[in-house]
N, C-alpha and C positions, 0 to 999 in steps of 0.2 A: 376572540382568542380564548380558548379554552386551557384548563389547569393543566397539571401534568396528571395523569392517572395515578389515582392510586395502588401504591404497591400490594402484590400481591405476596402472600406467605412464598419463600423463596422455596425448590426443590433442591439446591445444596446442602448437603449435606457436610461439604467443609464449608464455613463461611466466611472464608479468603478472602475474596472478592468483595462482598458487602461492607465486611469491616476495612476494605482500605479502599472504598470509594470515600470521595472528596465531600466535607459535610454537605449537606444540601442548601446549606446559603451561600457555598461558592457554585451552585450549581449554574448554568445558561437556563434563561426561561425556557421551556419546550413549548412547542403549537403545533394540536394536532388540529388545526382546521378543515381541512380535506374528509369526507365522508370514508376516504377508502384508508385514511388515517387511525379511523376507531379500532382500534387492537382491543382483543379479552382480553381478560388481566391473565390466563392460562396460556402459554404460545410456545412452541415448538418449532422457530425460524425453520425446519429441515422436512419434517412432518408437512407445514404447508407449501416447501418448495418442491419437494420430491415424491411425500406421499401420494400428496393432493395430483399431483401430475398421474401417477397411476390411476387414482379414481378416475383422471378425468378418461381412461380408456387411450392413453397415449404411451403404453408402454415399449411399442414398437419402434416410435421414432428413436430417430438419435440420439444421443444427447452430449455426448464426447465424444470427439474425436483427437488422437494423437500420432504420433511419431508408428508407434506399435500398436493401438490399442482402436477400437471402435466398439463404444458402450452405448448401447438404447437406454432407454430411462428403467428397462427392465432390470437389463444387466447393472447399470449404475446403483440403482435401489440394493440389489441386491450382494455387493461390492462394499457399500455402504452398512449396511446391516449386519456382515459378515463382523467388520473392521469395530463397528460398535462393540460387537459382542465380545472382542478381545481388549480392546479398553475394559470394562468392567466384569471380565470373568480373568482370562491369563493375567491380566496383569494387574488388576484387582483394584482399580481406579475406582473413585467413588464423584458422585454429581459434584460438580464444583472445582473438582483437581485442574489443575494446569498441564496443557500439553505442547512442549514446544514440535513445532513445525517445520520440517525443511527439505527442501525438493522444488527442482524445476517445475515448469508449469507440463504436467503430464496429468491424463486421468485416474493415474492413482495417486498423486499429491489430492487434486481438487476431493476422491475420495475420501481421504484420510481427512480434510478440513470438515467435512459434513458431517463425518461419522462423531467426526468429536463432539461436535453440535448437538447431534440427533441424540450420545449416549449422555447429555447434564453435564458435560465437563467444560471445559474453556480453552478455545485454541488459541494457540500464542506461536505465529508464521513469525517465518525468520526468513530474509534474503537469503537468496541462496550463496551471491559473493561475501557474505560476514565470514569474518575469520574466528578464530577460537576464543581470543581475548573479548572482543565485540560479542560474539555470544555469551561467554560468561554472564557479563554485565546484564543482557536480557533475562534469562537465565534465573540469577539470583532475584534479580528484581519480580518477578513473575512468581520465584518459587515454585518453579514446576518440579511435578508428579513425575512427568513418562519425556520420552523423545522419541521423536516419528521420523525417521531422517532417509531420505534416497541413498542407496549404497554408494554411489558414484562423491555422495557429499561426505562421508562418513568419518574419514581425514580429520573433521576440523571437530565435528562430535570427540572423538575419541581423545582431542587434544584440549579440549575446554577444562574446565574447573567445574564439573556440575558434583551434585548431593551424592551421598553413595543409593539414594532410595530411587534417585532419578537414572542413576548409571545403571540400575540392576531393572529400569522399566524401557529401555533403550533399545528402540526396535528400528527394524531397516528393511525397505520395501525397494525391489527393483534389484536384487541382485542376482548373479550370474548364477547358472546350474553348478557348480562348483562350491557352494558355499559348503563346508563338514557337517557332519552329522552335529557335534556338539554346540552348535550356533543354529537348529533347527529347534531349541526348547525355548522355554520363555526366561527372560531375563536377555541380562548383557549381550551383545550381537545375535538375538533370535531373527528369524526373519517372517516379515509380516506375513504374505504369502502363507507360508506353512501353516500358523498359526492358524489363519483365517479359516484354511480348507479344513478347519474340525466344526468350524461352528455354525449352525444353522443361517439358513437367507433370509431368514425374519428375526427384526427386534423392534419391538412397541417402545416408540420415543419416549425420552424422560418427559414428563408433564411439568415441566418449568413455567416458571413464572413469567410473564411477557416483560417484564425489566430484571431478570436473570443477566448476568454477566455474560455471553459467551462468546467475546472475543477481545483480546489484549492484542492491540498492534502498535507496534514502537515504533514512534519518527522518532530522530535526529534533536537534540537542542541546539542553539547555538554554539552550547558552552561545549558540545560533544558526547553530552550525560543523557542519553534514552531517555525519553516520558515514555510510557505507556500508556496509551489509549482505550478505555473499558467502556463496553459494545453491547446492548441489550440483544435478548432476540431480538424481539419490535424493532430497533433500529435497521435490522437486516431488510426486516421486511418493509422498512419504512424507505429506504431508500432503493427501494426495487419498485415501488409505487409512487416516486416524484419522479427525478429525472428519466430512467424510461418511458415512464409511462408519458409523459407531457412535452419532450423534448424530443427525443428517439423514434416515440410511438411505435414502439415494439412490437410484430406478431411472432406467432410462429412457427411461421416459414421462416424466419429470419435466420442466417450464418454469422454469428459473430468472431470475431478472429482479432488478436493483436499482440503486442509486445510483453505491456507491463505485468512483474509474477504477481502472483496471484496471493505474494506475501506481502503485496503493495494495496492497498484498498482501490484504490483503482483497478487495478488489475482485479482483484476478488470480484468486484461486483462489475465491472466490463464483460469478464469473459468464464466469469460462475453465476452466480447469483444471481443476473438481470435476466441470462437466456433460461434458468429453469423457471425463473417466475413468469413467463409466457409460455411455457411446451417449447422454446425453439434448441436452436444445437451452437453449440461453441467447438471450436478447434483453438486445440493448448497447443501451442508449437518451443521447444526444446531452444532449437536452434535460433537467433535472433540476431539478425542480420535484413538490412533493407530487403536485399535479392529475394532471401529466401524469406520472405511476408509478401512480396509481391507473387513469389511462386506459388507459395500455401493460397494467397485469395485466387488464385488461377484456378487450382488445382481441385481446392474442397467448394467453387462458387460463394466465397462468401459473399456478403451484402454488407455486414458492418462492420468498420475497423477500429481499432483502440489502440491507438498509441501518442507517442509524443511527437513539438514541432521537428525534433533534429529527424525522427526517421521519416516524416514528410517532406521535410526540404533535401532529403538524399534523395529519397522515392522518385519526387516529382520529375527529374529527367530520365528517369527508367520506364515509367510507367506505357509510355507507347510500345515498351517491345513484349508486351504482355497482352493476355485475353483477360480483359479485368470486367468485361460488361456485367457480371453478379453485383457489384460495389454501388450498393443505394447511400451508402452513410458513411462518413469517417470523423472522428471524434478524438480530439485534440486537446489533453491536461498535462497538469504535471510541471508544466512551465510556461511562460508565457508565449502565447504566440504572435509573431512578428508578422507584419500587414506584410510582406515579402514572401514570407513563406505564404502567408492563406493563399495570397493571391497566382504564388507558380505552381503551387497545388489544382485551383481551380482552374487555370490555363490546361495543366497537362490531362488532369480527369472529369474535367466538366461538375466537378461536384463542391459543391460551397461547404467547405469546412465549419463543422460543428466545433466550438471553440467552450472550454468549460472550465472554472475552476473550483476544486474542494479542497478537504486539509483532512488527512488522518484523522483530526480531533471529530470531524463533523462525518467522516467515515466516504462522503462522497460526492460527488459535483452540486453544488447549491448556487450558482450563476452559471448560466447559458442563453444560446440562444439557435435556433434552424431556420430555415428555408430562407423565406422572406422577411424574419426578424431577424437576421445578420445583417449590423450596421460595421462599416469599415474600420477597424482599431478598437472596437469594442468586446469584453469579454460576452454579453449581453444583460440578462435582466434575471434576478430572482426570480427559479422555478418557480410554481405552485408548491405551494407546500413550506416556503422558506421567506425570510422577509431581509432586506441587507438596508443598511445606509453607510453613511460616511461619516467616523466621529472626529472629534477636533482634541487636543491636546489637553482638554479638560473632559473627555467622555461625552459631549454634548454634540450630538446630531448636526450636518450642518449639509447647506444648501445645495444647488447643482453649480458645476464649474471653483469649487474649492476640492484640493488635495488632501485629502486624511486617512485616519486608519479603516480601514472595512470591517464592518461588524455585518453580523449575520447569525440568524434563529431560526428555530424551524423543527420539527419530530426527532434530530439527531442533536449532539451538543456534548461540549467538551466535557469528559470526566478523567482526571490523569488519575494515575493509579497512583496512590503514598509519594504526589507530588507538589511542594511548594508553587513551582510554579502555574499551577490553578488558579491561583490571585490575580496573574499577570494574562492570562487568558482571558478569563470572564472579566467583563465590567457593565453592571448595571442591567446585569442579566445576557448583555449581547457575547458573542463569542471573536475576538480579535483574533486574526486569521496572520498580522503580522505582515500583511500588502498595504502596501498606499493607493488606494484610488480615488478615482473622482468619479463622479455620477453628472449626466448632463440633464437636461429638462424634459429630455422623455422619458427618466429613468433607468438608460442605458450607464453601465460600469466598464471603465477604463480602468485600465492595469496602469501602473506610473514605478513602482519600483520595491524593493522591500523594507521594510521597518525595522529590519533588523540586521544582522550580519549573517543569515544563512546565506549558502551558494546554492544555486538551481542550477545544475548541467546536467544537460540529455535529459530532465525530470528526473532527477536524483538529486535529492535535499543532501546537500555536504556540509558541516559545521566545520568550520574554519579551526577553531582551536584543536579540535580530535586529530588533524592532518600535519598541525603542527608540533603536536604530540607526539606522534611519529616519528617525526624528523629531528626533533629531538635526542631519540635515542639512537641517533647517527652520530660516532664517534666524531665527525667532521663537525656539526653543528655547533654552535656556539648560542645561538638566537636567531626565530624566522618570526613572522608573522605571514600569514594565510590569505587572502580577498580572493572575491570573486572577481574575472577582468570580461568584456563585454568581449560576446564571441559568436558570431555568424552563423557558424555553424551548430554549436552546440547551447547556444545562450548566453552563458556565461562556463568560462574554465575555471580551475583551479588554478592561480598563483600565488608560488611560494618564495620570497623575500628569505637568502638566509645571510646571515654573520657568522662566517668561518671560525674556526679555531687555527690558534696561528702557525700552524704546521702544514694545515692545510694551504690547497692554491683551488683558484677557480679555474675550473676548467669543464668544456663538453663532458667530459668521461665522465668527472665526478658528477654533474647535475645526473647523468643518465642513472650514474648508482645508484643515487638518492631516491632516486623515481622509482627504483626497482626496491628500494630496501623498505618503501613504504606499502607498497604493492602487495607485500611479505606481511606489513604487518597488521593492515586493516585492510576493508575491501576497495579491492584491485580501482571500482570507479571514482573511487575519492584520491586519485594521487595527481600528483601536482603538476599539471600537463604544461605550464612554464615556472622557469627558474632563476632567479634573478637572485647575484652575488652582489651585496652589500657591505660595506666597510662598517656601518653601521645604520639602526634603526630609528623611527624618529619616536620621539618619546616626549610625554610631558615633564614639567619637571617636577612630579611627585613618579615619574616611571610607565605612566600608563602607555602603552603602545599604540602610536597617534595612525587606526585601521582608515581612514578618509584622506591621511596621507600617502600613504604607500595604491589608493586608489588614483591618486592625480599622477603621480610619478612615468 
């Protein structure tokens, strides 16, 4: 096992990011074991995913494709380069800024993530469902410079609480030929586009340092309060060289194609990051709908899929009325997947689901397993590259066929950003991931349940108290509490336990408001998809709200 490399002089020039990374004795051991692990201490994550791609004489291939759009790695380069050059000239960004992120998965979203990369700055994606309050909170936490936003999302930009320095670098890409002359300059509603078309198709990448910050992606807490997640180059490129390379086995012929945005770290490195670090092509699709994934892998021949179990076990009775013969691979995160679903998967398309799981904190799948190493109800076995066990209630490693918490180390590893709970993640160097599994004697990992009170529906981490926050600010509300209830189709749903106020009555209509007025105030897939009217809550008796109760009920 080898040290963490040492750091190199940063190329920031705000140093944001450095000084609110988490000291280095709350840090996870790193291990770059792996030969193709040794990174320079100089890296430019973008330089070697897209540069390098040109060198290699592959400018012609594809490399996006969307809804409107089909970009070679020519045009992408040069797209990318354009978008750089207005980051650090119009809008006057310097190495190190923060830039929030937002836009469906199109190839000018995936542009705009690169460029930020390529120009020294740090991108901070945002769902595209957050609403304005949910952004704020990202937002301030991150301290962002600029805002990148698709016109179509613009709505919720314009209604957040951001800086006046971030309001006046708030740019918006994808909008209609209609837009006025006085929203073609720089500042406040300029539009990217315009912008772009004055600046040259070359820009020589910032020469950052290979543990350079450049990427903030915020999960969910329990409690509903964002961590953010801080993201070396090297990490970029470290996890584009374990699980594709060793699981996947990626060329580039390959089509990759799937659901999750590409403001989800899966999504980023599913359907960005993994296909340019081979030459192959991805298709960003807008629309996300079973139908239309099975239409889009008809359609562009993809070969590998990325998405979750729920849009597998919808798929898997569609799948005959399709031409799906391109489909070598399908890969399955984000939530657990149920021996039901793998198995009507493989019934309907002959292909053995890739089953994986990672965590924002670790940026990307560090357990799996293909072909012939898929064992039945197993997630599978620590990539190359990554090392896991099973700890016990004192932090202490423990056997095969015991239930504990999962730890796991490896090139990638938890850094929150200016947050306490970094204590509660790292122990003893390992990174708690917050699953319970078990490990059997071939070192095969079984999923058993969560450790904590997150919800996982559809693969979308929901914190139970941020939903109940919500509902709170419903004049009807009196008190809920939130669980996750076990759900077939989606994994686990949202349900919400409320105690009227006594003017109110229970009734269908009002649950459906409820659902609607939360919908309004956070994002739309966090709402409370059952409702359940309570005369009262159960509680300890010092008031704590007994959540293991209201899961038996």
């Amino acid at each position: 096992m080898k040290p963490t490399p040492a750091s190199s002089a940063s190329a920031h020039t705000d140093p944001f990011a450095r000084d609110h990374l988490p000291p280095a004795g709350l840090w996870p051991e790193l291990c770059f074991d792996l030969p193709e692990l040794q990174f320079p201490a100089r890296l430019n994550c973008v330089a070697e995913l897209l540069d390098a791609a040109l060198a290699r004489g592959i400018g012609s291939h594809v490399a996006l494709r969307g809804e409107h759009d089909s970009w070679t790695y020519t045009q992408l380069h040069a797209q990318v380069n354009r978008i750089a050059h207005v980051l650090r000239g119009p809008l006057g960004l310097e190495a190190g800024h923060r830039v929030l992120l937002r836009g469906a998965n199109t190839p000018m979203m995936a542009a705009c993530i690169l460029a930020v990369l390529k120009a020294g700055c740090i991108a901070v994606p945002s769902m595209p469902l957050l609403r304005a309050r949910e952004l704020a909170v990202i937002a301030a936490k991150a301290e962002v410079n600029a805002v990148l936003c698709a016109d179509n999302l613009r709505g919720e930009v314009e209604a957040m609480d951001l800086s006046p320095a971030a309001r006046q670098r708030t740019v918006y890409f994808g909008a209609s030929a209609g837009v006025s002359a006085d929203e073609r300059i720089a500042g406040t509603g300029a539009l990217l586009e315009t912008l772009m078309a004055a600046q040259p198709a070359h820009f020589t990448a910032v020469d950052t340092a290979a543990d350079d910050v450049c990427l903030i992606s915020f999960t969910s807490g329990t409690t509903g309060i964002p961590k953010g997640t801080m993201h070396f180059h090297r990490d970029v490129l470290a996890i584009c060289d374990c699980f594709p390379r060793s699981v996947l086995a990626t060329q580039a012929d390959d089509i990759f194609i799937g659901t999750p945005p590409l403001a989800f770290t899966f999504g980023l490195g599913g359907l960005l990051l993994f296909p340019l670090r081979v030459g192959a092509s991805a298709v960003l699709l807008e629309r996300l709908t079973p139908e239309a994934l099975l239409v889009a892998i008809q359609t562009y021949r993809a070969s590998i899929c990325f998405t979750a179990p729920t849009f597998y076990r919808q798929m898997a009775p569609l799948f005959a009325s399709y031409d799906l013969a391109s489909l070598k691979k399908s890969v399955s995160a984000g939530e657990a997947l149920p021996v039901a679903t793998r198995e009507s998967w493989r019934q309907a398309s002959g292909l053995t689901m890739i089953d994986g799981i990672g965590a924002t904190e670790m940026l990307h799948i560090f357990i799996s397993a293909a072909g012939d190493q898929v064992r039945a109800g197993a997630t599978g076995k620590p990539i190359p590259g990554y090392q896991a066990c099973i700890l016990d209630q004192h932090g202490q490693p423990v056997g095969p066929g015991v239930i504990g918490r999962l730890a796991v180390k490896g090139p990638t590893g938890c850094r929150y950003l200016a947050d306490a709970r970094q204590r509660d993640y790292v122990c003893n160097g390992w990174n708690l991931t917050g699953d319970a599994y078990e490990m059997d004697a071939e070192g095969y990992f079984y999923y058993r349940s969560r450790t904590d009170d997150m919800i996982i529906s559809a693969g979308y981490n929901i914190a139970g108290p941020e939903v109940e926050d919500a509902l709170l600010r419903h004049p009807a509300v009196a008190e809920c509490g939130v669980i996750g209830r076990a759900d077939e189709e989606r994994g686990q749903i949202v349900e919400a336990h409320i105690v009227l106020k006594p003017d109110y009555q229970a009734s269908p209509e009002l649950a459906l408001q409820l659902q609607e007025f939360v919908k309004a105030q956070i994002a739309p897939y966090k709402y409370p998809r059952a409702i359940r009217f309570l005369a009262a809550l159960p509680r300890t008796e010092t008031g704590k709200l007994q959540r293991f109760k209201l899961r038996t009920e």
